[in-house]
C-alpha positions in Angstrom: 171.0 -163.8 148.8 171.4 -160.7 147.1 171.8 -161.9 143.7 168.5 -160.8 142.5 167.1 -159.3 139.2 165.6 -156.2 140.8 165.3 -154.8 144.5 162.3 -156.1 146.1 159.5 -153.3 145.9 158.8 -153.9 149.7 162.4 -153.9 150.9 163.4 -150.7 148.8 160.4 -148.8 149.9 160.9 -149.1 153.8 164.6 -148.5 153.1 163.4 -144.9 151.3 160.8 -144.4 153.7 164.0 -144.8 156.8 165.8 -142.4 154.8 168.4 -145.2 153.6 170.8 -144.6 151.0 171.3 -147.0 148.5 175.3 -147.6 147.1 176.3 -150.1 144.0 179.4 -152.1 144.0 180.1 -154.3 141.3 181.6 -157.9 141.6 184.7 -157.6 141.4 184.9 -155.5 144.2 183.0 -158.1 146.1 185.5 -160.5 145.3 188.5 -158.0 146.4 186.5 -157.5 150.0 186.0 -161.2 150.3 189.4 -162.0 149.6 190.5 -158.8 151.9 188.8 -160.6 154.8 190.1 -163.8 154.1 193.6 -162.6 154.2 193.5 -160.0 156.7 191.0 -161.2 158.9 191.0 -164.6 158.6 187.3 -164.5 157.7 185.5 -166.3 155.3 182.1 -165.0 153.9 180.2 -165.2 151.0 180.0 -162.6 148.6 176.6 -161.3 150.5 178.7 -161.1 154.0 181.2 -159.3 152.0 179.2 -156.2 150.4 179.4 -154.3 153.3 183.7 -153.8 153.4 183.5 -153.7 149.4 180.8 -150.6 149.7 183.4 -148.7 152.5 185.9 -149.6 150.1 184.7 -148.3 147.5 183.4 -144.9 148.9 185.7 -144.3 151.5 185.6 -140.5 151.4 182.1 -140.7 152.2 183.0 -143.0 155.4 186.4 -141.2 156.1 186.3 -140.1 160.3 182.8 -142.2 161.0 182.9 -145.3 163.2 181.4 -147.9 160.6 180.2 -151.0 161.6 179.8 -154.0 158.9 178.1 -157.2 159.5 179.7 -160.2 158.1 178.1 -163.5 157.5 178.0 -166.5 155.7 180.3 -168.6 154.3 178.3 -170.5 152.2 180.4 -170.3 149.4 181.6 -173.7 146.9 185.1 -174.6 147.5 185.7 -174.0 143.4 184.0 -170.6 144.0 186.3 -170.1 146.6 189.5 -171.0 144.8 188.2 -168.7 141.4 187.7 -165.5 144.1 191.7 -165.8 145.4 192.9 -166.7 142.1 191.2 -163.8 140.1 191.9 -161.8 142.9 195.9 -162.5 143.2 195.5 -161.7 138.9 193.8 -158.2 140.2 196.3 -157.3 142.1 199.5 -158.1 140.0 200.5 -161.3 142.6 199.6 -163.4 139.6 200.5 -162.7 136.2 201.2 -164.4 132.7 203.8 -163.0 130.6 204.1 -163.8 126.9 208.0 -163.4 125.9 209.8 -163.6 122.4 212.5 -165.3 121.8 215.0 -167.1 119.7 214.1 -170.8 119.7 217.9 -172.0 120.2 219.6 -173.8 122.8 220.1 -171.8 126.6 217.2 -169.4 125.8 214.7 -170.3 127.7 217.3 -170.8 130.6 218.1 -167.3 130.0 214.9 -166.2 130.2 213.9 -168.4 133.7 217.2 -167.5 135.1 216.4 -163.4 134.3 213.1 -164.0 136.4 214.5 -166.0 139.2 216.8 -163.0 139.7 213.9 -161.1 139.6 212.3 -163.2 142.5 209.2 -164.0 140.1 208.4 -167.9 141.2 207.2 -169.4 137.6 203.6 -171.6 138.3 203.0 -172.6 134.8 204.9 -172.4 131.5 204.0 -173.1 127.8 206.4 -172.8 124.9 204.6 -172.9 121.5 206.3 -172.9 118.3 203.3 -173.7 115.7 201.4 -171.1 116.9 203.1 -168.2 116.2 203.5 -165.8 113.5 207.2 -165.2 114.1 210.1 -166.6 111.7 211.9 -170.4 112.2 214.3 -170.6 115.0 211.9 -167.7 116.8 209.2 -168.9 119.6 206.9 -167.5 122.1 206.7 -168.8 125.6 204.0 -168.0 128.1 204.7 -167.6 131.7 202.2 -167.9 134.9 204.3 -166.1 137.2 203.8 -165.4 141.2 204.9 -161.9 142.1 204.9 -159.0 144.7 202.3 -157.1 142.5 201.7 -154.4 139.9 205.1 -152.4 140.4 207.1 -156.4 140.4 205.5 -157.2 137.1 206.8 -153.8 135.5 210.2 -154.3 136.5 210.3 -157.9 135.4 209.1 -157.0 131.9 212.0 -154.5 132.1 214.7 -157.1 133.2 213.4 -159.3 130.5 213.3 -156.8 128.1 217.0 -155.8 129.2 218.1 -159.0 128.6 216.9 -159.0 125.1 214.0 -160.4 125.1 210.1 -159.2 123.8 208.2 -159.3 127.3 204.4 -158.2 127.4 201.6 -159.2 129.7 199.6 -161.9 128.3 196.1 -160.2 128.8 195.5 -156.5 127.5 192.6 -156.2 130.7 195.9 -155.4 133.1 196.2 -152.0 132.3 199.3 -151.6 135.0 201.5 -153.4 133.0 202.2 -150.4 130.6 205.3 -149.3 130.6 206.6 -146.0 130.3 207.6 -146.6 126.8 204.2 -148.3 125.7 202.5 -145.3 127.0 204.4 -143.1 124.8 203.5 -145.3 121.9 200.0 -145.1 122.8 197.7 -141.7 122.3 195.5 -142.7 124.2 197.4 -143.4 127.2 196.8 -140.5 130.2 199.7 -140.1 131.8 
């Protein structure tokens, strides 16, 4: 495999000596080419097999106009593995998100809400609506949503039908940097657009 502490002496010094090139990816972008292949190819490889696509990937200008060949092998890969790479992969791409959302805790909110994302076309996986642990007023809750979408650009207009609907949308985990709105940006001085 290629999960190693440090090149091997050996393999990095014929590589040098053949005039090779060596280029970094990190592993997410493994997991994005794995999970490329697997849905556009129909391939399956471990993350090895899939280093090649994630390096053209990530320098494409350097590969822009060449005939590039990649070699893809293995698929020696645990079923759990598996299931993490497509998951955290779907999260990556906006396909699957979790929304946290405000609200009053009264009778037809929550149908409000579900109804404002079924007109949205967001398909709700998972829901949680937690009253204890909140630091909003009585009669106020917050509910989280695991929501299937279209990606990056679906999320942002769903937070904006839920937010024109009345209600305090924001995506659940601050990593997703897409899911600023233009309004949240202006709020925030560090933002560069």
């Amino acid at each position: 495999g290629i999960a190693v502490r440090q090149t091997g002496a050996l393999t990095l010094r014929v590589a040098q000596q053949l005039g090779c090139e060596v280029l970094l990816v990190d592993e997410g972008e493994i997991e994005d080419a794995m999970l490329t292949l697997l849905e556009v190819e129909k391939t399956l490889v471990e993350g090895a097999g899939a280093v090649g696509l994630a390096t053209v990937l990530r320098y494409r200008k350097r590969f822009a106009g060449r005939k590039v060949g990649l070699i893809l092998c293995g698929s020696n890969i645990n079923p759990l593995c598996l299931a993490d790479v497509i998951r955290r992969g779907m999260v990556r791409s906006g396909r699957l998100t979790r929304l946290q959302v405000e609200m009053r805790d009264i009778p037809g909110c929550l149908s409000r809400a579900t109804r404002i994302l079924a007109d949205a076309n967001a398909n709700i996986q998972e829901l949680h609506h937690s009253r204890a642990f909140t630091h909003l007023p009585v009669q106020s809750t917050i509910v989280d949503f695991e929501l299937e979408t279209k990606g990056s650009d679906h999320v942002l207009a769903i937070i904006e039908e839920l937010r024109k609907g009345g209600f305090d949308a924001r995506p659940f985990n601050d990593e997703w940097p897409a899911a600023a709105t233009p309004a949240d940006q202006a709020r925030d001085p560090q933002s560069e657009s």
